[in-house]
C-alpha positions in Angstrom: 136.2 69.4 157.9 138.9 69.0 155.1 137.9 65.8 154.8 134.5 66.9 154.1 135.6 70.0 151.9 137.5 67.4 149.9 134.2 64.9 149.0 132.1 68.0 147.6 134.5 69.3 145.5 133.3 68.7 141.7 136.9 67.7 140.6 140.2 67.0 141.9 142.5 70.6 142.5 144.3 71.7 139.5 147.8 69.2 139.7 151.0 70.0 138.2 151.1 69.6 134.4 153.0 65.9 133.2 155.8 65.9 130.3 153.0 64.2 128.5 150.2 63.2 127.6 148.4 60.3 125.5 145.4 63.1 124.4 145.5 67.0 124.9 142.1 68.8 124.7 142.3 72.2 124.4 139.6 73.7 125.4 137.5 72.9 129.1 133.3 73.4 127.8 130.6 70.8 127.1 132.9 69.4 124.0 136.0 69.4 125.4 134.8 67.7 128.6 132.6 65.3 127.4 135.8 64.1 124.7 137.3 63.5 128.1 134.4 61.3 129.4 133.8 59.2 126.4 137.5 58.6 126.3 137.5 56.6 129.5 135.3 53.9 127.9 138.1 53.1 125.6 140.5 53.0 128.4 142.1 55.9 127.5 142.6 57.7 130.7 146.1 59.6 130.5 144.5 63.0 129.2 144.7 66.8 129.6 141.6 69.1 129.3 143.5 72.5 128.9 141.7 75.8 129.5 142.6 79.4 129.6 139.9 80.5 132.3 137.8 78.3 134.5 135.8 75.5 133.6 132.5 76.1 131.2 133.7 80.1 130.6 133.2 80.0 127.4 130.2 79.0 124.9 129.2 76.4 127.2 128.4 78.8 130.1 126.5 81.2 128.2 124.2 79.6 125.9 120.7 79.9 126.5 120.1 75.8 127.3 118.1 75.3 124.4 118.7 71.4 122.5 116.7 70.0 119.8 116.9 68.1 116.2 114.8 69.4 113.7 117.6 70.4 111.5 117.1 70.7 107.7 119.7 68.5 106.6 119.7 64.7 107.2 122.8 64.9 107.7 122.3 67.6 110.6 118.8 65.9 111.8 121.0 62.2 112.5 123.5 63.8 114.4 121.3 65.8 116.7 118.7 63.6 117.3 121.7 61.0 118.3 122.7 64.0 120.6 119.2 64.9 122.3 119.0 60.7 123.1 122.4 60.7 124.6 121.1 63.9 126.5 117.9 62.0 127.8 120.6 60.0 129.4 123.0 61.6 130.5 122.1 62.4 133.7 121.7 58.8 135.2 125.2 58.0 133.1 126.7 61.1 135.0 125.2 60.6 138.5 124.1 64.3 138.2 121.1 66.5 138.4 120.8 68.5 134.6 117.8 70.0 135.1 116.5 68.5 131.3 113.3 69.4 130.5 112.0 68.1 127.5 108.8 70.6 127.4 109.2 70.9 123.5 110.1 73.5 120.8 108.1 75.8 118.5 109.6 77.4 115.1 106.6 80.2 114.6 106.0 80.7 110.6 104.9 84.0 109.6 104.4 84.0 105.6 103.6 81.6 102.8 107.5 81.2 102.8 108.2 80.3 106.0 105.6 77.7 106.0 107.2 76.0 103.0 110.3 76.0 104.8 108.6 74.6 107.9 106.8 71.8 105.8 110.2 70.8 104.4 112.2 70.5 108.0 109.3 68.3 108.9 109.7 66.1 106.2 113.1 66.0 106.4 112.4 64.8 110.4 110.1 62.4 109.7 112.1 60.4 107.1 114.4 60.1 109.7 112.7 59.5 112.4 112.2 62.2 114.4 109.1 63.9 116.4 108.4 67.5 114.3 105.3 68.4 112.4 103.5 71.1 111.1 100.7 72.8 113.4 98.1 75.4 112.9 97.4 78.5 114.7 95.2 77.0 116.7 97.6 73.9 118.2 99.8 76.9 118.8 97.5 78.5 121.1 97.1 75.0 122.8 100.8 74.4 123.4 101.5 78.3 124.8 98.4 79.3 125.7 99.9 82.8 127.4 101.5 83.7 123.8 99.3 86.2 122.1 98.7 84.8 118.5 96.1 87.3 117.3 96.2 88.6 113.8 96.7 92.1 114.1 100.0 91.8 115.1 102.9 92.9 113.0 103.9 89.2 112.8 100.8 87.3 112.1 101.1 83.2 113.2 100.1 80.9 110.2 101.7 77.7 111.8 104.6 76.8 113.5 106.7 73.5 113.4 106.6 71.4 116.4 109.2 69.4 118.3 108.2 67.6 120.9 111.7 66.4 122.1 113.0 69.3 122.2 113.6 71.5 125.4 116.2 72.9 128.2 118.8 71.9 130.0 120.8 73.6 133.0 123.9 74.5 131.1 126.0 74.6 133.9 124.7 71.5 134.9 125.6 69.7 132.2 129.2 71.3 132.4 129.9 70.4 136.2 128.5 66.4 135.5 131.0 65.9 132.8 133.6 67.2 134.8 132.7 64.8 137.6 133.2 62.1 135.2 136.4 63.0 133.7 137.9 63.3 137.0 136.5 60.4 138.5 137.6 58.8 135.5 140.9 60.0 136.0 141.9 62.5 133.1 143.3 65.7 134.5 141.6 69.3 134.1 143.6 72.3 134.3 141.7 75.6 134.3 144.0 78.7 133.9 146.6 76.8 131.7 146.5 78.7 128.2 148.1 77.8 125.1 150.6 79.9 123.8 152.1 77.4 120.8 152.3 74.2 119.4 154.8 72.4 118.1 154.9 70.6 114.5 156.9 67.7 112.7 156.0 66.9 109.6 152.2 66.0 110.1 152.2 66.0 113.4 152.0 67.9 116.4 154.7 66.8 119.0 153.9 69.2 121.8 151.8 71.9 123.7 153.4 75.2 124.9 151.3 76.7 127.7 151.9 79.0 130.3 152.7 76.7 132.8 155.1 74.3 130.5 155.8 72.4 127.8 153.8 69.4 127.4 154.4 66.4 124.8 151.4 64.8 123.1 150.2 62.3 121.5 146.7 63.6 119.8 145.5 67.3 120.2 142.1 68.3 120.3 140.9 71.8 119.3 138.0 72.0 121.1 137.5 75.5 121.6 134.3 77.5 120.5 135.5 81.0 119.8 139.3 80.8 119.9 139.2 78.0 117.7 140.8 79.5 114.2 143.3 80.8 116.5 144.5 77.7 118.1 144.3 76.1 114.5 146.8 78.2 113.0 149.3 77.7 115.6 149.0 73.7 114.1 149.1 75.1 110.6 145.7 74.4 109.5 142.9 77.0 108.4 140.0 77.3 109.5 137.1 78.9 106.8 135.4 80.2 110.2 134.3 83.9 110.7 134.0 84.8 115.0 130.5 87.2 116.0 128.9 87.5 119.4 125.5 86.3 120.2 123.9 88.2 122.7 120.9 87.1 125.3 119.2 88.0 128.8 117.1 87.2 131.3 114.5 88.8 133.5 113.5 88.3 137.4 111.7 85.6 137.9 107.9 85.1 137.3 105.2 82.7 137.9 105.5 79.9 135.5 103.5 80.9 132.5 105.7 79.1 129.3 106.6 75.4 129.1 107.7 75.5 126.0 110.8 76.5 123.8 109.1 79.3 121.3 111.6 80.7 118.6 110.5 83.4 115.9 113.2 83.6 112.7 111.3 86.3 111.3 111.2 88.6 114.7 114.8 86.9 115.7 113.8 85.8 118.9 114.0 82.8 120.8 112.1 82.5 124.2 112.0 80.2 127.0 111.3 80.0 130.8 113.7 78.1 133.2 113.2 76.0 136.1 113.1 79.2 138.8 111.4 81.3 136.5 113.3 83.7 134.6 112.6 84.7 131.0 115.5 83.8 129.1 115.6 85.3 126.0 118.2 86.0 122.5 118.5 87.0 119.2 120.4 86.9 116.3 124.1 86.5 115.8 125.4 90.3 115.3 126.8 90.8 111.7 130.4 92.6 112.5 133.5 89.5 113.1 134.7 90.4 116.9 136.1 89.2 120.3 134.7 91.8 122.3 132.1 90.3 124.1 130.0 93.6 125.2 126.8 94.0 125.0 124.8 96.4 122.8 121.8 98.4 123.4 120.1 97.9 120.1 120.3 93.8 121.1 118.0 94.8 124.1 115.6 97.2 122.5 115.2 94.7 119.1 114.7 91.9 121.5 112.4 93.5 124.1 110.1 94.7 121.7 109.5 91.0 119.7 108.9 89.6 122.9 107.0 91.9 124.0 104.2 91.5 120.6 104.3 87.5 121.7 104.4 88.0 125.6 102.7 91.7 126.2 102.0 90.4 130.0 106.5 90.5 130.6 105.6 94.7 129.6 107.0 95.4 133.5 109.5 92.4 134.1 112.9 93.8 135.0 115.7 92.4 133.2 118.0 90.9 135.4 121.3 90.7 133.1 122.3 90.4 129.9 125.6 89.0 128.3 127.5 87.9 125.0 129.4 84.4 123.9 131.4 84.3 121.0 129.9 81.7 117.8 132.3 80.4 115.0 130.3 80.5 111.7 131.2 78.0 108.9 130.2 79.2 105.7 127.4 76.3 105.3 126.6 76.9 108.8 127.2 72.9 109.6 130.4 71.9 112.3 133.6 71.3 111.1 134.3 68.1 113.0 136.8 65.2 113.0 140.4 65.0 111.3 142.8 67.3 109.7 145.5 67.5 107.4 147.5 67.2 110.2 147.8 63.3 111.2 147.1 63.9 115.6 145.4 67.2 115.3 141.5 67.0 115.3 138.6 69.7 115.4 135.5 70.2 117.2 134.6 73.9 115.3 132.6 75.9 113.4 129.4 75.5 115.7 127.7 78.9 115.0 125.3 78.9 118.4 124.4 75.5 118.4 127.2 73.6 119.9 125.9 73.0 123.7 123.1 70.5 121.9 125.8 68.2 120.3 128.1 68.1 123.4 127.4 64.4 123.9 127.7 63.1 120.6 130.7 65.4 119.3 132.7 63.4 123.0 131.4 60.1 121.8 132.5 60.1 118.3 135.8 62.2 118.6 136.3 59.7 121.5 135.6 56.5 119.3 138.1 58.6 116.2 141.0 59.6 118.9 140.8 55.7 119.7 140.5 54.0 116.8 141.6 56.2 114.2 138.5 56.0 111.8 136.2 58.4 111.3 132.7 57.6 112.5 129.8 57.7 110.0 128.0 59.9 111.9 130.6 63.3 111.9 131.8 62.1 108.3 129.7 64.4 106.2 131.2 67.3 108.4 134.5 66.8 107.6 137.0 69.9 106.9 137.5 68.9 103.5 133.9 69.2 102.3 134.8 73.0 101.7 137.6 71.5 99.2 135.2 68.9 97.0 132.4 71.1 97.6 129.9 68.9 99.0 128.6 71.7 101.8 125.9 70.6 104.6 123.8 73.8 104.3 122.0 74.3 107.6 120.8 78.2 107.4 117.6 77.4 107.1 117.3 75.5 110.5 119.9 78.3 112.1 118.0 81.3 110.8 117.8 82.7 114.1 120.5 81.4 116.1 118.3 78.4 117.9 
């Protein structure tokens, strides 16, 4: 029976923590852990995934599974749409069951305004190659037939932009596969082991206090969506990074009815239908900088009552539970990603709610940097210093409302 026990556990139990280590991740979601996995392919295995509660607690355990690429930027479009192919991957690479459904993803324009803006992501998409158009009321009604899309409704639907590839993925899913991998690939993960310090020479970091030791290293990783300022100034490097809460639900499940993403900036809403049925629904980032990840009641009465004017048919679905994930901002609203002033310290930050999509390719090319010590093309553009020469990747216009 131990025997048996043993095979079905995800990953290895939690070993004692070695003097030191090649790479330290701090930091145990969909970034950190995928860093891990990506490493292995350049034979670096001696690594650390450090976290201060379990596996996938933070941002990558309460996201609401949503990936796509129809970013504004070109910059932003490349990297994602490299992401959502690594994702129609990843679960023959990992062996593992994600749940990906690639059902696609609606933007809904409401004014003259919006339907500029929606022309212009299009573009933008299509230049680089990648699915997303503009479609009319009428192709609306096609693709989510159940959604009402009437005119005397306070949000009228002129058009929407369409993205076929996009879709959702079992979050947890995606956290448990990568951590399969790192441990079968023989890196270490150690939930509960939170970082207290780190220590500094010159431009490096020489060591990782947590509560369970002192450990030596040889590259650190900040991969930590939430915390991440925090841990940066204990390496002496600033972070321009504000921390909100983004807030979402779900109901009780109901007959399928939705198979596809459908997001609203001008109602801030963002809707979508899992595997078993529930309605899982969010809104907008909330304004105030925090850490208190509560929920508010004005979240669930704004939300309920936009979903409501798409879906009137959810008017007696009970809400099953609701909860809150903390969301760096960046002031261009693009990732801070890559190298720092400090020689071994690098950064996966600054996400805003959109992290969870780029898991794959923010492991693959930090992996690829942490081994060879160039930055890769891709993450280049959304490097810390951009915010010094002022050459921003402005994303708010794809991050309007959160997804």
């Amino acid at each position: 029976m131990r025997d048996l026990f043993r095979k079905r556990r995800m990953w290895r139990r939690r070993p004692e923590l070695k003097s030191r280590y090649d790479v330290v991740i701090i930091g145990g979601g969909s970034h950190g852990l995928a860093t891990a996995y990506y490493l292995r392919q350049h034979g670096i295995t001696n690594v650390a995934v450090l976290d201060k509660s379990y596996i996938g607690s933070g941002a990558a355990g309460r996201n609401t599974t949503i990936l796509r690429s129809n970013y504004k930027t070109p910059e932003g479009a490349r990297f994602y749409d490299a992401s959502v192919k690594l994702y129609e991957g990843l679960g023959e690479d990992l062996n593992f069951n994600l749940l990906f459904s690639q059902c696609g993803h609606l933007t809904l324009a409401h004014s003259d305004r919006a339907m500029f803006v929606m022309a212009n992501r299009a573009e933008v998409n299509r230049l680089n190659g990648i699915d997303s158009r503009l479609i009319t009321p009428d192709e609306v009604q096609e693709l989510a037939p159940t959604m009402y899309v009437g005119p005397d409704t306070t949000y009228p639907i002129m058009g929407a932009l369409y993205h076929p590839p996009g879709g959702i993925i079992r979050h947890d899913a995606v956290v448990w596969g990568f951590a399969r991998g790192v441990d079968e690939g023989g890196a270490e993960i150690h939930p509960y082991t939170e970082v207290q310090s780190l220590e500094r020479r010159g431009d490096r970091i020489t060591a990782v206090n947590t509560n369970r030791g002192r450990i030596e290293a040889g590259t650190v990783l900040n991969c930590t969506a939430g915390w991440s300022t925090l841990i940066s100034e204990m390496a002496g490097v600033p972070m321009p990074i504000t921390t909100h809460i983004l807030q979402a639900c779900v109901t009780e499940p109901v007959k399928p009815f939705l198979d596809v993403v459908v997001v609203s900036s001008q109602m801030h809403v963002y809707i979508s239908q899992s595997d078993r049925g529930e309605f899982v629904m969010g809104s907008e980032i909330e304004p105030w900088t925090t850490y208190r990840m509560q929920g508010t009641l004005n979240f669930l009465q704004d939300l309920t009552k936009h979903t409501l004017e798409l879906f009137p048919q959810l008017e007696h679905a009970r809400l099953l539970r609701a909860w809150a994930g903390l969301c760096d901002l960046s002031p261009d609203y693009s990732p801070i990603l890559g190298k720092t002033e400090v020689e071994n310290f690098h950064v996966s930050a600054g996400w805003g709610t959109y992290g969870f999509k780029a898991a794959p390719i923010v492991g693959r090319t930090l992996a690829e940097l942490v081994a060879t010590e160039r930055t890769p093309d891709l993450i280049a553009p959304f490097a810390l210093e951009r915010f010094y020469e002022d050459d921003l990747v402005s994303e708010l216009a794809a991050a309007a409302v959160s997804h």
